[in-house]
Every structure is written in structure tokens, then in C-alpha cells.
C-alpha positions as CSV (number, residue, x, y, z in Angstrom):
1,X,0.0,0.0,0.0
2,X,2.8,2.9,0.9
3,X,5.0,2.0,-2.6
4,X,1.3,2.2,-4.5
5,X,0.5,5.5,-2.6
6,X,4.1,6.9,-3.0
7,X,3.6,6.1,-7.3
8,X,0.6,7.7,-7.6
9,X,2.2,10.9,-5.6
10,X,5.1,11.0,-8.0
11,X,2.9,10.6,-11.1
12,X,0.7,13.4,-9.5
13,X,3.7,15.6,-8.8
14,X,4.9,14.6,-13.0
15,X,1.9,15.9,-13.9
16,X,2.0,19.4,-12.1
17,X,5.8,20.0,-13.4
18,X,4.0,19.3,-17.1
19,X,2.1,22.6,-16.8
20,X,4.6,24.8,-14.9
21,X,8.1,24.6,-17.1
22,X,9.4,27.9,-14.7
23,X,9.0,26.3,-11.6
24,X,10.5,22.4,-12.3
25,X,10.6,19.8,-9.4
26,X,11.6,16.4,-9.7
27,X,11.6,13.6,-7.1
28,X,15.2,13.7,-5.1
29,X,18.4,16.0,-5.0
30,X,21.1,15.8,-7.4
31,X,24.4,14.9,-5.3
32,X,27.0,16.8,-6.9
33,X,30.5,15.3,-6.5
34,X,33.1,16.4,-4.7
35,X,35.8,18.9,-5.9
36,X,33.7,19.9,-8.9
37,X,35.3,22.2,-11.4
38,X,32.2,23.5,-13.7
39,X,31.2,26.6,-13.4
40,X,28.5,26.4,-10.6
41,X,26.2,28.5,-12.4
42,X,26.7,26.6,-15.6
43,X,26.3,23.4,-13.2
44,X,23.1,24.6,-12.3
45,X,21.9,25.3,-16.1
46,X,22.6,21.6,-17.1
47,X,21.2,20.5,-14.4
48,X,18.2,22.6,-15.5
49,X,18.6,21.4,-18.6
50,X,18.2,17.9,-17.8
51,X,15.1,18.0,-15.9
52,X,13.3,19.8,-18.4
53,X,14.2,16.7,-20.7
54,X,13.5,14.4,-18.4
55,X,10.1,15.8,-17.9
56,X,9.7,15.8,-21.9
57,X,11.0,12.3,-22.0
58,X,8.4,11.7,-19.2
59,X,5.3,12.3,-21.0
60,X,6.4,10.4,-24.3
61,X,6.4,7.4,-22.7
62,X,3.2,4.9,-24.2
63,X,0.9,2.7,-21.9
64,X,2.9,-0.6,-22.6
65,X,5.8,1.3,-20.8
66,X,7.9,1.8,-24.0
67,X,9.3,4.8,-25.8
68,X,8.3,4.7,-29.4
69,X,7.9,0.3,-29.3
70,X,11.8,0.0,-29.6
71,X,13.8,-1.6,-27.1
72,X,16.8,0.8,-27.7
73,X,15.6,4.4,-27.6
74,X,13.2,2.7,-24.4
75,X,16.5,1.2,-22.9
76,X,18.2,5.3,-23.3
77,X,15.3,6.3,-22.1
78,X,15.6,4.5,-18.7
79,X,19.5,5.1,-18.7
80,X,18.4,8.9,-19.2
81,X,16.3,8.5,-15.7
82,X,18.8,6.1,-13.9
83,X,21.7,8.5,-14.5
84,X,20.7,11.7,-13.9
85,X,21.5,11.9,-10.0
86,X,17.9,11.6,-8.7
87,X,16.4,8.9,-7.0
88,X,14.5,6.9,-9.8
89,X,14.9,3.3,-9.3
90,X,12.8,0.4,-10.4
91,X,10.2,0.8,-7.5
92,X,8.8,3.7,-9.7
93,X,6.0,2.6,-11.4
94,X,7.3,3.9,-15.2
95,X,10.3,2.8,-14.7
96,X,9.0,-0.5,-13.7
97,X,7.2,-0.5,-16.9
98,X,10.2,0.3,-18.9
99,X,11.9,-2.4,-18.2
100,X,8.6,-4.5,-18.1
101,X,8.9,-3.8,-21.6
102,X,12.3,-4.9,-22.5
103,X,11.4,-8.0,-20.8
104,X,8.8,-8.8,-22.9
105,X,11.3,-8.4,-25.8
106,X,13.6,-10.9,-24.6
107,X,14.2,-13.8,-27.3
108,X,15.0,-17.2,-26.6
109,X,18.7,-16.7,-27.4
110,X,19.2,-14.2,-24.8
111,X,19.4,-11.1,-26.3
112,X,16.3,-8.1,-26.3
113,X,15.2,-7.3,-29.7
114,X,12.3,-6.7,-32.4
115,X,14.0,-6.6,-35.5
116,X,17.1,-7.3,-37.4
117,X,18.8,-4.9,-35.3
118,X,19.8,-7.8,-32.7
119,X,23.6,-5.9,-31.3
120,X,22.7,-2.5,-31.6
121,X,19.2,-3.1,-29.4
122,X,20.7,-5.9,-27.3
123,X,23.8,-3.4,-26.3
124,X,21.8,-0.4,-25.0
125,X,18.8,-2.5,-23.1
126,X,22.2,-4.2,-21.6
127,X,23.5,-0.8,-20.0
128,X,20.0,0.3,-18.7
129,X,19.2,-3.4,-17.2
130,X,22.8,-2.3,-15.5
131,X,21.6,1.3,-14.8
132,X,19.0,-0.3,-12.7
133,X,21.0,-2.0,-10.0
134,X,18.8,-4.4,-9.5
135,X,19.4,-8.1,-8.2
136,X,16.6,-8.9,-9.5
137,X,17.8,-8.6,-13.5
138,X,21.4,-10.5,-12.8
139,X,20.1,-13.3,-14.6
140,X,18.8,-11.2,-17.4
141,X,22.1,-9.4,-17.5
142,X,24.1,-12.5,-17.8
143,X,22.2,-13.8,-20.4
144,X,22.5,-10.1,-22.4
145,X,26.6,-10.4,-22.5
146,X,26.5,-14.1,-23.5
147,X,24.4,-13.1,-26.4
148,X,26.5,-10.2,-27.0
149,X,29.7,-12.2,-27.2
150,X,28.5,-14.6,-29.2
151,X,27.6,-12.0,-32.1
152,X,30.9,-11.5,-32.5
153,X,32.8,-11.9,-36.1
154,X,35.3,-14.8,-34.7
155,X,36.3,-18.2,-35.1
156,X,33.3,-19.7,-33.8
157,X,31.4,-17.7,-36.6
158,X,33.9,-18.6,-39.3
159,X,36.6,-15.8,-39.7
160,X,39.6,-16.0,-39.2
161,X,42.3,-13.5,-38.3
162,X,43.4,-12.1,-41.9
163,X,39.5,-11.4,-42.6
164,X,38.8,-7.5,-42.3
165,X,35.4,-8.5,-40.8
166,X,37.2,-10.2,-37.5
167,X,36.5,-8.4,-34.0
168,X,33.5,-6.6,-35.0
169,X,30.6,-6.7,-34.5
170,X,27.5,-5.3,-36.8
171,X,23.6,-4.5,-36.3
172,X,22.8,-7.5,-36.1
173,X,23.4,-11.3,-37.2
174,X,24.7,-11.1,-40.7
175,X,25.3,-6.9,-41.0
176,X,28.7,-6.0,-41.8
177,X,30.4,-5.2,-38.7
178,X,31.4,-1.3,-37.7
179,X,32.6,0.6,-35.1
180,X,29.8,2.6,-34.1
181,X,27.8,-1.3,-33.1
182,X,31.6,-2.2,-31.8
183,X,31.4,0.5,-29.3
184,X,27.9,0.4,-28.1
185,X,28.4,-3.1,-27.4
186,X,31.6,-2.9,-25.9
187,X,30.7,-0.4,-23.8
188,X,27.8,-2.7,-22.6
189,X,30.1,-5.4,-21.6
190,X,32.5,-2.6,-19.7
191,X,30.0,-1.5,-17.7
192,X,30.3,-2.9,-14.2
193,X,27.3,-4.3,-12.5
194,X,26.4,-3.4,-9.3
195,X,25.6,-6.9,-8.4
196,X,28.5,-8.5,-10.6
197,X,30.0,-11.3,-8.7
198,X,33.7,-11.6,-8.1
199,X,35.4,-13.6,-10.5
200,X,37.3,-15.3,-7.5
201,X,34.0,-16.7,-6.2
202,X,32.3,-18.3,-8.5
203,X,33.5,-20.5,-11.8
204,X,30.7,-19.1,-13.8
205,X,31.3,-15.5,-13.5
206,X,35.5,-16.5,-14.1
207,X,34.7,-18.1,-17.2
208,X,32.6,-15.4,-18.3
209,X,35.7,-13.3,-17.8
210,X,37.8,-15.5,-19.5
211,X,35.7,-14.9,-22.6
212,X,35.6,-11.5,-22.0
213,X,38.8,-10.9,-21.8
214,X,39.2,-13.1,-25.5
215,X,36.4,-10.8,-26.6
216,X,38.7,-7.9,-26.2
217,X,41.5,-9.2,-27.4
218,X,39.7,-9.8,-31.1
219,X,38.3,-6.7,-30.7
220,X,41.7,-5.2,-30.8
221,X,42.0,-6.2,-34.2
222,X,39.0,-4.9,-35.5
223,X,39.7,-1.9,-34.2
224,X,43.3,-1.8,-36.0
225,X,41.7,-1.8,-39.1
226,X,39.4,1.1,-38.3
227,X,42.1,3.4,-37.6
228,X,44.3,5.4,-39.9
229,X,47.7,4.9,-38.0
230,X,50.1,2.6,-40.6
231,X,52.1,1.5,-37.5
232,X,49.4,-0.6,-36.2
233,X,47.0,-1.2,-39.6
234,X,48.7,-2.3,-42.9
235,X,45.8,-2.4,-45.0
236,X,46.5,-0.8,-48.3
237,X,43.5,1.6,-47.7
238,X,45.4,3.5,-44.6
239,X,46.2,6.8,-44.1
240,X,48.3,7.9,-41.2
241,X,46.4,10.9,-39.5
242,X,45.5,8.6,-36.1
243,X,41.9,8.9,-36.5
244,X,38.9,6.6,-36.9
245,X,36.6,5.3,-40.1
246,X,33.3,3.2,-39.8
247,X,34.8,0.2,-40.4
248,X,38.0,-1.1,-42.3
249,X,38.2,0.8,-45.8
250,X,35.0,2.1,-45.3
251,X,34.1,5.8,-44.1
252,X,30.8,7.8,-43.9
253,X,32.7,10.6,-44.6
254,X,33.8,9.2,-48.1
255,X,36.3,7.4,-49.5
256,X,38.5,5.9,-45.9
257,X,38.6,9.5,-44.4
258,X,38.6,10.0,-40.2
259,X,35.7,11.8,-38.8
260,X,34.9,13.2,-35.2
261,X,32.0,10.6,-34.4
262,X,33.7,7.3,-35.1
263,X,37.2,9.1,-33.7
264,X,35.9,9.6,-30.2
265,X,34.2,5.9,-30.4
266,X,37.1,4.8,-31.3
267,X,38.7,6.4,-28.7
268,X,36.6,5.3,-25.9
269,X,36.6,1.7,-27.1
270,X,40.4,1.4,-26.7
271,X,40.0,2.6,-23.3
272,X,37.7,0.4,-22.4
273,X,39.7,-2.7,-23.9
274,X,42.2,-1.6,-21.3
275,X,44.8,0.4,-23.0
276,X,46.6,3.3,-21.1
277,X,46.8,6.8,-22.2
278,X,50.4,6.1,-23.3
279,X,49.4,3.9,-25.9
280,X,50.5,5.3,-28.9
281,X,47.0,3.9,-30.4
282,X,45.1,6.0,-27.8
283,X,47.9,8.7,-28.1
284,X,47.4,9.3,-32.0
285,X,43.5,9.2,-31.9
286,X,43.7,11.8,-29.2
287,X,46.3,14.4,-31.7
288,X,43.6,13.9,-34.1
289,X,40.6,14.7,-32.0
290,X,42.9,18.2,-30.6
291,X,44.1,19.0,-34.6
292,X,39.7,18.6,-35.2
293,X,38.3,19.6,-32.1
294,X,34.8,21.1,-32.3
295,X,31.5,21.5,-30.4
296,X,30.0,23.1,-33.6
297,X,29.9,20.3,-35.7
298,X,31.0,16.3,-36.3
299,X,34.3,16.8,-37.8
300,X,34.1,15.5,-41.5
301,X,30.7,15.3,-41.7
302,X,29.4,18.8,-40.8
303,X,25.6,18.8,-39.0
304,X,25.3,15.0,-40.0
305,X,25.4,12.9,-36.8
306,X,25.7,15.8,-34.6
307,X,23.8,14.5,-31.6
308,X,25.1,11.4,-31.6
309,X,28.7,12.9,-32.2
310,X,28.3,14.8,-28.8
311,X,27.0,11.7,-26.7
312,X,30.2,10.1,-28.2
313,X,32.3,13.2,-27.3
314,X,31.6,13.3,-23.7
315,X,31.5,9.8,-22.9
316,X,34.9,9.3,-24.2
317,X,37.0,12.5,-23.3
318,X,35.2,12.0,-19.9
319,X,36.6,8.4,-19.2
320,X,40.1,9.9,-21.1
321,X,40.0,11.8,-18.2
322,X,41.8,15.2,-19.8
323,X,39.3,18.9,-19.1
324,X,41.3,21.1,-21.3
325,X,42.3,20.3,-24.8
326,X,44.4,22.6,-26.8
327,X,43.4,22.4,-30.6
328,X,45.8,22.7,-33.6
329,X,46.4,26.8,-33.2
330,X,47.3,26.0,-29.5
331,X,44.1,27.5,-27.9
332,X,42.8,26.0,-24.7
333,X,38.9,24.8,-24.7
334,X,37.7,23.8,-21.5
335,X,35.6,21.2,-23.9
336,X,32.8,20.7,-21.0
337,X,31.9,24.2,-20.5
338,X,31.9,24.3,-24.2
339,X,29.9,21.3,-25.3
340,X,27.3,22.0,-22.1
341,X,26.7,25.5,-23.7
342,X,26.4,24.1,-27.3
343,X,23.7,21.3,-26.2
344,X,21.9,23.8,-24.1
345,X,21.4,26.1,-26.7
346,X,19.8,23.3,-29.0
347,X,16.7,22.7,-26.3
348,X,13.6,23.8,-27.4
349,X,11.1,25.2,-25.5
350,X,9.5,22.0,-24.8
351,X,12.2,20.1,-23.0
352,X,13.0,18.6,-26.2
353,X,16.1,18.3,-28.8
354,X,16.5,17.8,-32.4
355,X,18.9,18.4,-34.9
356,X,17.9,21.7,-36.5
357,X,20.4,21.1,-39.4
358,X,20.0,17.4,-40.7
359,X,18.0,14.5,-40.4
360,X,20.2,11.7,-41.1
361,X,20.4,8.9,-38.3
362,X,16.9,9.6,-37.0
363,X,18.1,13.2,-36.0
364,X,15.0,14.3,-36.2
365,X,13.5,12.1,-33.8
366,X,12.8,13.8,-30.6
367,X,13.1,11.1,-28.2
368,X,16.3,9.4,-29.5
369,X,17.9,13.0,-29.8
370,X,17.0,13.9,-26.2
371,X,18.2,10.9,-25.2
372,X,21.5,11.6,-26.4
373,X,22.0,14.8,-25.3
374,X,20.5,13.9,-21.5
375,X,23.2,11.6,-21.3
376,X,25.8,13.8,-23.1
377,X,25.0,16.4,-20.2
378,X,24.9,13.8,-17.5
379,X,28.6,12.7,-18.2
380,X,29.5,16.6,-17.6
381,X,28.3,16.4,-14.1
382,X,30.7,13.8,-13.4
383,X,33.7,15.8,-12.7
């Protein structure tokens, strides 16, 4: 009776923050870490920022507890929620639903999906099942990497080492593998769990590192091929400026060309395959990111991908762990400041964002969009 009572407040307190945008309250208090270094006033404008989204995303959500029927924009939904320093957890009734939802998805073979989109879907739902922290989805969870690992391009799938295709991972089952699918998954599989079990204690979760740790090790050489750095990828179709392509010999900027989206997810996915700053891998993709640094648009491909550019952006130089970068005239750009102010200024009235300048890659899609630039915002307020 109190968790049914304490729902229907917090839907009833949803509804008032609805009709009064000026005067936004949200269940909980943000916690603001320790030894912050934004701008407190800015702080406060993402933070402003954010619950005006939230309350958007909020009221897009449909009576089966999705966001638009699609396990992957409902799964960056939750994450959106689950991130953003209040106290939403899966006692809250939409939440609840959410991942009611995803459940309901689930395929025999583990992962959560609707369509041929089996990685790309399976991925996201895995970081929000995370997000939740609850025991309750551990089984779920475990299931969601096994699926993920099998989907790799690998022996067991029949490539071999000198095949372009080995490492990666596509949309799904038989798509072309690329790096954008390559770092949403293993992102997913980086992402601790709160109830992960120590490897130590139990054979199951030891073997599931074990393959992990394989996992990374192919994914190495996929991601070799998807950078432009001769030292480390031989292909013929190389150039040797350090950043990243779409996938071996093949760019979305045109012919085998780096650009800023695939760059910073290239970035972050060397991180999280362990490699140090020092690297020279990491090393060169970071020179190209400071020689093309820019919050106004995705380097090499202009307003195309520009929301999904700046989730890419902050989750990566946030784990890189570096708050100024100098770009190729030597100027200094406190990139968070300059990335919050950018996003900002793309919200529209209702809570919302969308790319004002180009459709391509569901830009134009309202939830996806805000979804991606929640999360961008929430990785600022991690410092």
C-alpha cells in the first residue's frame, strides 16, 4: 500500500511539473560530486537542462511502458532517468514499466530485440538493465553479454584472423560489422554491474571473464583496421592521420577518411579494452581529435550525426580523463563548458532536442535525440 501510494504521488507531482516549465521539481536531489570544477552557475543550467528533458521524456512514454515500441531508444530512455542523480529506481511505477517492456522483448537466445537490429538493441537494453542496480535482472544481464559475445565476427562464426570483418561486430546477425555497433556493445560489456560477482567466487562468473577478456582481445584487431595509423593497420586503404573510419576501408565521410563521431568511439573503445593513455593507439587518436576539435559540428561530416557525435564526445574525453584540450592553433577549450553551452542552446522550448540542421540517423526524432543529449549532459556532471 505505501510503494502504490508513494507512485501515484510521484505521477501526480509529474503531472503538475507538465504545466509549470518555470518552476521544475523532480523527485530527489542531485548529489554533486566532490571537488567539482564546472562553473556552478553553468552546473546549475545543465542541471536545469536535464530536468526539463526528463520531464519531456516523461510524458512520451506509451501505456505498454515503451518509448516509441523500440527496445533501444526505451533502454536510453531509462538510462536517461537512472543517470541523472535523482532517486528513480525500479520501484517507480514507469520505470517498472520500462523495463517490463524490455522484458517482454527478450528472445529465446538471450538477447532483447524486435527486429534485425539484434547488437545495436541488445547493447543499449544491456547498459540500462545495469543502470537499474537491480538483483533482480542479474540473470537477465548475464544472459545479455552471453548473447552479445556470441555476435561476434570470430572463429566460432567462421573468420579467421586475416579477414577484415574479425572483431567486429555489426547490427545484427549477418550486418557488416562497424565501429559505431563495436562501441555500443563494448561499452555494454565494460559497464560494471552493481551486483557483478567476483570472479574469485564463483567459476561461472571466471569463465565469463575468461571470454571476456578473449572478446577484447579480437576486438583489438578490429579496431586496428578502423584506424588510420600505418604502424598498427597495414591495410593498403590507410592513411596515417590517427583517427577513426566506420569500419575497415570504409568511411561515412567518403572514400577511408577519419571523422569526429567514429574518432571519439574509437577512442573510448580502446580505453575500455584496457589500453593506457600512453598507448600510442590512444595517443594518436587523441592528436587527431585536438588537430579537429569542435562542439559546432561532427568533424568531416558537418551537422550530420551531430547528436550522436556529442554523446560520443563526452562519454569518451570523460573516461580519457583530460578537461582542457588545446586544438591545432594551440588554444585552450575547456571542452565541457563548451559542449554544455552548445547542447543547451539546442533545447527547445518544450524540453526537447533535435537536430535543426540534418535528419540523417533519425536526427530528427525527438526522443532518440534527447536521449543523447541527457546523457551527453549527464557525463558533464561527473567531474
Amino acid at each position: 500500500m505505501q510503494t502504490n501510494r508513494r507512485t501515484r504521488v510521484f505521477s501526480q507531482i509529474f503531472l503538475i511539473i507538465l504545466l509549470i516549465y518555470s518552476n521544475i521539481v523532480l523527485c530527489g536531489n542531485v548529489v554533486s560530486p566532490p571537488g567539482a570544477t564546472l562553473d556552478p552557475s553553468l552546473r546549475k543550467d545543465i542541471q536545469q537542462a536535464i530536468k526539463k528533458g526528463l520531464v519531456f521524456l516523461r510524458a512520451q512514454q506509451k501505456e505498454n511502458g515503451s518509448w516509441q515500441d523500440y527496445p533501444a531508444i526505451t533502454a536510453l530512455s531509462l538510462s536517461s532517468f537512472l543517470r541523472g542523480g535523482y532517486d528513480f529506481t525500479t520501484q517507480d511505477s514507469f520505470i517498472t514499466r520500462g523495463f517490463n517492456f524490455l522484458l517482454s522483448n527478450q528472445q529465446k537466445d538471450g538477447g532483447i530485440y524486435v527486429d534485425e537490429n539484434a547488437n545495436y538493441n541488445s547493447a543499449i537494453v544491456l547498459m540500462a538493465f545495469k543502470d537499474a542496480g537491480n538483483i533482480a535482472y542479474q540473470s537477465v544481464i548475464g544472459k545479455l553479454e552471453r548473447f552479445l559475445l556470441n555476435l561476434q565476427f570470430d572463429e566460432a562464426n567462421g573468420y579467421t584472423r586475416d579477414s577484415l570483418y574479425y572483431g567486429g561486430v555489426g547490427y545484427g546477425f549477418k550486418a557488416r560489422p562497424d565501429l559505431s555497433n563495436v562501441q555500443w556493445s563494448l561499452e555494454a560489456l565494460y559497464q560494471k554491474n552493481k551486483y557483478e560477482i567476483e570472479a574469485s567466487r564463483d567459476e561461472n562468473e571466471r569463465k565469463m571473464l575468461e571470454e571476456k577478456n578473449k572478446y577484447l582481445e579480437r576486438t583489438m584487431v578490429f579496431l586496428a583496421r578502423c584506424q588510420n595509423l600505418s604502424s598498427v593497420n597495414p591495410e593498403p586503404y590507410t592513411s596515417n592521420d590517427g583517427g577513426f573510419m566506420y569500419g575497415p576501408g570504409i568511411s561515412k565521410a567518403g572514400d577511408q577518411k577519419s571523422y569526429g563521431s567514429m574518432t571519439y568511439a574509437g577512442l573510448k573503445s580502446m580505453i575500455h579494452a584496457n589500453l593506457s593513455k600512453n598507448d600510442q593507439r590512444v595517443q594518436a587518436a587523441f592528436t587527431w581529435i585536438q588537430k579537429n576539435y569542435s562542439v559546432d559540428e561532427n568533424p568531416g561530416m558537418g551537422s550530420q550525426g551531430l547528436f550522436y557525435y556529442y554523446h560520443t564526445m563526452a562519454k569518451s574525453l570523460e573516461i580519457y580523463g583530460e578537461n582542457i584540450i588545446s586544438d591545432s592553433s594551440g588554444k585552450k577549450h575547456n571542452w565541457k563548458e563548451e559542449l554544455a553551452n552548445k547542447i543547451i542552446g539546442y533545447q527547445k522550448a518544450d524540453g526537447s532536442w533535435v537536430n535543426p540542421l540534418h535528419n540523417r540517423w533519425m536526427e530528427d526524432n525527438p526522443v532518440l535525440v534527447s536521449c543523447y543529449s541527457i546523457l551527453a549532459l549527464e557525463e558533464l556532471l561527473k567531474d
